[in-house]
N, C-alpha and C positions, 0 to 999 in steps of 0.2 A: 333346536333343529329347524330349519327352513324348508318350511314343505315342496317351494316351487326350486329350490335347489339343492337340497338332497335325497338321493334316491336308493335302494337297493337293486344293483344288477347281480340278475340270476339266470346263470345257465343252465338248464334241465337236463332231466335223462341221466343223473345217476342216484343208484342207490344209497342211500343214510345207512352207515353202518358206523358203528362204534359205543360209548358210555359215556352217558349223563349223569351227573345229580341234579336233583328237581329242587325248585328254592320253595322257599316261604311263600304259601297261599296270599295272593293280593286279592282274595275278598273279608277271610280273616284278620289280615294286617290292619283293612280300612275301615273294620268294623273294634277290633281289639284297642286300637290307638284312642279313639273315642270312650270306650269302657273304664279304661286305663283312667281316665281325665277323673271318674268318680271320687276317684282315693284322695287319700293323702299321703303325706313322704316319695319316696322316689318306687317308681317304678321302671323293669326292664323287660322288650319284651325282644327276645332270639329268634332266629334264622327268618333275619328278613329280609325281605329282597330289594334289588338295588330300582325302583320304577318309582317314575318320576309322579305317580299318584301320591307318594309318601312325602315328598318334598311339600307336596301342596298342605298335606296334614301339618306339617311343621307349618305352616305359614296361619292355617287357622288357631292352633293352640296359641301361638304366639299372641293371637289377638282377644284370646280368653284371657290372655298372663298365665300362660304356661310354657315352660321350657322342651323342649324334644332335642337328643342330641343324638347325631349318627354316627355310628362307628366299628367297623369290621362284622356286618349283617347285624348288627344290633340296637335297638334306639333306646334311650333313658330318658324318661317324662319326670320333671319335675315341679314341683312348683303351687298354687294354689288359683281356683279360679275367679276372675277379679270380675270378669264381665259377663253383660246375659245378652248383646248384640255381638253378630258377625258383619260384616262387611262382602263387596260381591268380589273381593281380589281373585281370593283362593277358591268358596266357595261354588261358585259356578265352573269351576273346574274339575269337579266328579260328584257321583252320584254317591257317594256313602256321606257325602259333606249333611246331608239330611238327619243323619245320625247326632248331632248337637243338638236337637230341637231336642230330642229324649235328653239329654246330657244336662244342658241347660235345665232344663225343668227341673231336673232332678234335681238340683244344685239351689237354682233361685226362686222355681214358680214361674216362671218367664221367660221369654226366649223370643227373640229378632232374628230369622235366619232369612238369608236372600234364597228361592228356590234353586236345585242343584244342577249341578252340570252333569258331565258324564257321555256316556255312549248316547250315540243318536239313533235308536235302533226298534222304534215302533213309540207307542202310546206310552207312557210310565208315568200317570198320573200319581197324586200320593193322598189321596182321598181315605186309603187305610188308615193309613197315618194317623189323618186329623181324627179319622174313627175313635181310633184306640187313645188320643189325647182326648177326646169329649165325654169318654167312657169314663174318666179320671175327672170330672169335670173341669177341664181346662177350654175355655175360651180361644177358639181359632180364626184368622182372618190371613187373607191371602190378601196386599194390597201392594201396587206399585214393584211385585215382583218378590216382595218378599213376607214370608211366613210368619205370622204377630201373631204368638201365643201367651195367655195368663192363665193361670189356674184361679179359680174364683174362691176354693179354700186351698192354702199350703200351709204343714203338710194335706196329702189331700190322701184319703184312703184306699184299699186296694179292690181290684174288681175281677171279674169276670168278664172275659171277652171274647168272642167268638168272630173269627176273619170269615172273611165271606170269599177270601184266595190266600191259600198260606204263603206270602209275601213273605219274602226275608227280609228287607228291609223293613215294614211293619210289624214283623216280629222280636226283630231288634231293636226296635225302640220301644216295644211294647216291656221286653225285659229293663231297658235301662228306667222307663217312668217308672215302674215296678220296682225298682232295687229304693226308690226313695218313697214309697207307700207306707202308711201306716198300718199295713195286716197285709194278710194274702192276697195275691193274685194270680188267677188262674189265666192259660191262651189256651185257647180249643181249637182247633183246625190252623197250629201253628207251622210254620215251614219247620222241615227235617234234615236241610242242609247239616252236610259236618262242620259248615263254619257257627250256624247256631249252637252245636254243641262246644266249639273251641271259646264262645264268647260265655256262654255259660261255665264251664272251667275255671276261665278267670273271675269271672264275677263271684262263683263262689271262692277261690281260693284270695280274694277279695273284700270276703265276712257276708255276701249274701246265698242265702240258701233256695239253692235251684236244680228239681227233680223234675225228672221229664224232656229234658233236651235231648232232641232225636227222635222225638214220637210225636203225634198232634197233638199233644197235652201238656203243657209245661206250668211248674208250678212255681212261684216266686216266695218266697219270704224273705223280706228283709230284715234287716239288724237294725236296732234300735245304736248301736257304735258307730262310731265311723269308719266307712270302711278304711282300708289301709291298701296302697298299690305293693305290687309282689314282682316275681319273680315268674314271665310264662313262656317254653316255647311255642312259635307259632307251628301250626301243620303243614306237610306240603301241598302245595297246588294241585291239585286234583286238573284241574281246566287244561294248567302247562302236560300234566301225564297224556290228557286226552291227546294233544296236539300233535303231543309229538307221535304219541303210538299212532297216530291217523296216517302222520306223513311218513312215517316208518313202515309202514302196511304199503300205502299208497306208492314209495317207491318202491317197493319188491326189495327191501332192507332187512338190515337183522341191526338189533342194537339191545343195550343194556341201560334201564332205565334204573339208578337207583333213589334214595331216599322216598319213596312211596308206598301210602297205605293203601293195600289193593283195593279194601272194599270200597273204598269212595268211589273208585273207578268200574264196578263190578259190570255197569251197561256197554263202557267201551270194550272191556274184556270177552265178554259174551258178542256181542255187536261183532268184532272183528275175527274171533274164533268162527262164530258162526258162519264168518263170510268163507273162514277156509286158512286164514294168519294162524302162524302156532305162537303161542303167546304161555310163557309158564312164570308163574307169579310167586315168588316163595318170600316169606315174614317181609321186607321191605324194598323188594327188590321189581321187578317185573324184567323178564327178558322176552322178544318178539321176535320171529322169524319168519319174513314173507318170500324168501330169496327163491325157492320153488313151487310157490302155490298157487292154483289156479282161482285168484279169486271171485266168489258169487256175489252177487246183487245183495242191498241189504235193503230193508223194510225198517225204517224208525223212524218212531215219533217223541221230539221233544216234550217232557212233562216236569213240572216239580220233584227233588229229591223224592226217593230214591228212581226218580225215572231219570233216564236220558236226558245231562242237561241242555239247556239252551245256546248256550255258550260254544257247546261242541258240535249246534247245528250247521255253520257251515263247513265243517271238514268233514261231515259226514257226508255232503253231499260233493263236495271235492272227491273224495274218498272213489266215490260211486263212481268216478270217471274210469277208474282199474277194476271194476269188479262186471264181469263178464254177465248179460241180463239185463232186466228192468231193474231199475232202485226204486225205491219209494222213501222221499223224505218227507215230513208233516212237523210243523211246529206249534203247538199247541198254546204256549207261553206266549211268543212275540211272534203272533202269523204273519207279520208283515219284513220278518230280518232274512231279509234275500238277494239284498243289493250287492251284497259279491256276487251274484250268478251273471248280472248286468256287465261289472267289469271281466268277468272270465267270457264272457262271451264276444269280446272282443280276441280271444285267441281260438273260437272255434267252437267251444260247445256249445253242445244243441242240450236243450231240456224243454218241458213241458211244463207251465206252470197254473195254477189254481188256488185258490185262497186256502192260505197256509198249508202247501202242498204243492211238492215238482217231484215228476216223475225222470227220472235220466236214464238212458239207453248205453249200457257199455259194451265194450270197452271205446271210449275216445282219445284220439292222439289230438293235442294243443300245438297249437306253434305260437312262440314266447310274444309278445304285445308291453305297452304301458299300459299301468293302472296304477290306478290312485286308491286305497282305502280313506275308510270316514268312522271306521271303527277301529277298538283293539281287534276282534274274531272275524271280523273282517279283511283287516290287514294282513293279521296272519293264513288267512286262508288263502290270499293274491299270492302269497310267498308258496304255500302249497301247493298252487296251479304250477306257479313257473317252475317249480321243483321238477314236476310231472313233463311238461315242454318240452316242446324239438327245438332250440333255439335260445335265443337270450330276451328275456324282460328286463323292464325296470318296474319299479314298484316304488310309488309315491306313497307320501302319509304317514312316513314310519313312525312319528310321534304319536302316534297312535299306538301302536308296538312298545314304545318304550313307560309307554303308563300301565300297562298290565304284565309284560314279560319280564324278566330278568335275566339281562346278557341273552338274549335270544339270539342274537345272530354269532354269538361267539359258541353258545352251543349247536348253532347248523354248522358252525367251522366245523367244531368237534365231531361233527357225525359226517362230516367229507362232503358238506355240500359247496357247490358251486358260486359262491357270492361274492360278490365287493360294495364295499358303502362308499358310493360316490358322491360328491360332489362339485358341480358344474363340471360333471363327465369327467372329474380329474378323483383317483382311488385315493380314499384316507384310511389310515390301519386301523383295525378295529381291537382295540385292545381292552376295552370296559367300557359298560354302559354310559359311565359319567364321560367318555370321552365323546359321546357324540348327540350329549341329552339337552345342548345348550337352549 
């Protein structure tokens, strides 16, 4: 997709009403696919989603000599891994690409990875990282861009490690160096995301033994076997639930949200009830009804699982523009991801800001503008604004959207919103993600 010639127009001012199913989480995907690489024989892993982050993972296994094949939400790895370098093709094109250095290691003692691409959305240093690889004694150097790691004994033995920020990507590598240790290893102030737990699932249904995922404590034991790749569904998207119930709140909608585990989402559920949304969540379902409620102000601060994630901080503060009162939003993770307020305020709102922290005044009426996103939560949040809008936007960047969402605009179809994907101002059907991901 061509950022300076395709665009989404959105005409505002109706309500999202109808039923979704939620895909396959794209933080577990992009964490699971690298796990996967451990085994041997073939491995599958279900309900994945169609985002064009996963094309990029096929492109790096391929350069380990491994296979990835896609086919009706499902990919199959196979194959054995031949190399301990990556190349900057793929890899600077997301941020879980960092997840090979554990991979790697694990596999040869060694590892050439170019640093990761991904969202541009504050500081994301990976100094954990190298922490939890020097605790392993592995040898780290950062030169010319890319990541030069040796272990100075392989196998090298298992440790004890304490994060100084429970990092999920740090944590995730800390499990994968760990599945090839020689004895235990302990994470202490480990991230408690539910994708750390879906990666621990497979690794143990994988042959390695791991208690403690979901608590700051996780414990590793490895197999002295090889592991072997399996059979695992992925979980749903926790991020996409958040999204959408935001902009289902946000336009005074009612809709049915299915394939979802509520408790992942238990801060947006609270968050939005609180504001005054009737939202009822039964075993994998969630339904939301904003259609007569007057909604209040909300007060939140993004934090680490199980707090309020960061991800969902800009539609919370979207959000704020329909809830009658002061808001108060604060981001505690990435104080600096607030660069959608800059483009929304090219259609009108007024906010107040302060380091890692805007306060917004509601209720505000928007009239529709161009904007361009530079993120995924980003992009999706400009499509949020113009949702809310008197008028018509366009909304640049969408290849930003199509790396984290799945068929996102063919589920705003579904919920009756107002869009078209243009290009050079002339409308193309939007029929599936691959149709417009070139």
């Amino acid at each position: 997709m061509k950022d300076n010639k395709t665009y989404l127009q959105v005409k505002g001012g109706k309500a999202l009403r109808g039923e979704i199913e939620i895909s396959g989480s794209k933080n577990s995907i992009l964490a699971l696919i690298p796990a996967m690489c451990l085994g041997e024989g073939e491995g599958v892993l279900t309900h994945i989603s169609e985002i064009s982050d996963v094309e990029a993972m096929r492109g790096i296994l391929a350069e380990i000599g491994l296979e990835m094949i896609s086919y009706n939400n499902t990919v199959k790895i196979s194959g054995n891994m031949t190399y301990s370098e990556l190349s900057k093709r793929y890899v600077t094109k997301i941020r879980a690409s960092n997840l090979f250095l554990g991979v790697l290691l694990a596999r040869f003692g060694k590892a050439v990875v170019p640093l990761s691409g991904g969202d541009k959305i504050g500081n994301r240093p990976i100094d954990i990282h190298l922490y939890v690889f020097n605790k392993f004694g592995i040898r780290t150097d950062i030169i010319d861009g890319y990541v030069k790691c040796e272990a100075t004994v392989f196998p090298y033995k298992g440790q004890e490690i304490f994060l100084r920020f429970p990092s999920v990507g740090a944590t995730e590598n800390a499990m994968l160096v760990a599945s090839a240790a020689e004895s235990e290893t302990v994470i202490y102030n480990a991230a408690m995301e539910p994708e750390i737990v879906d990666m621990a699932i497979l690794l143990s249904s994988m042959g390695v033994k791991i208690t403690g995922a979901g608590t700051p404590v996780i414990r590793i034991k490895p197999n002295a076997a090889i592991l072997q790749r399996t059979v695992h569904e992925v979980i749903p998207d926790r991020l996409e639930v958040g999204t959408f119930l935001f902009m289902i709140a946000a336009t005074k909608g009612k809709a049915l949200l299915k394939n979802v585990i509520p408790e992942h989402v238990i801060s947006v559920i609270t968050i939005l009830s609180d504001s005054g949304a009737v939202i009822n969540a039964r075993e994998n379902n969630i339904f939301i009804d904003a259609t007569n409620c007057e909604l209040q102000a909300i007060n939140v601060e993004a934090l680490p699982f199980p707090g309020f994630p960061t991800d969902l901080q800009p539609f919370a503060t979207v959000y704020s523009l329909s809830c009658n009162g002061k808001s108060s939003v604060k981001d505690a993770v990435f104080p600096v991801r607030f660069n959608h307020l800059y483009e929304i305020s090219k259609m009108g709102m007024d906010y107040e800001s302060m380091h890692s922290q805007v306060i917004i005044n509601g209720i505000q009426k928007l009239a529709g503008a161009t904007m361009k996103g530079t993120d995924i939560r980003m992009c999706a949040a400009l499509v949020m604004a113009a949702l809310l809008a008197e008028g018509e936007s366009k909304i640049y960047g969408l290849e930003h959207i199509l790396r984290g969402y799945d068929n996102f605009f063919l589920k705003l179809l579904a919920l009756g919103a107002d869009i078209s994907l243009m290009n050079k101002g002339v409308p193309e059907l939007i029929v599936s993600q691959n149709a417009y991901s070139g």
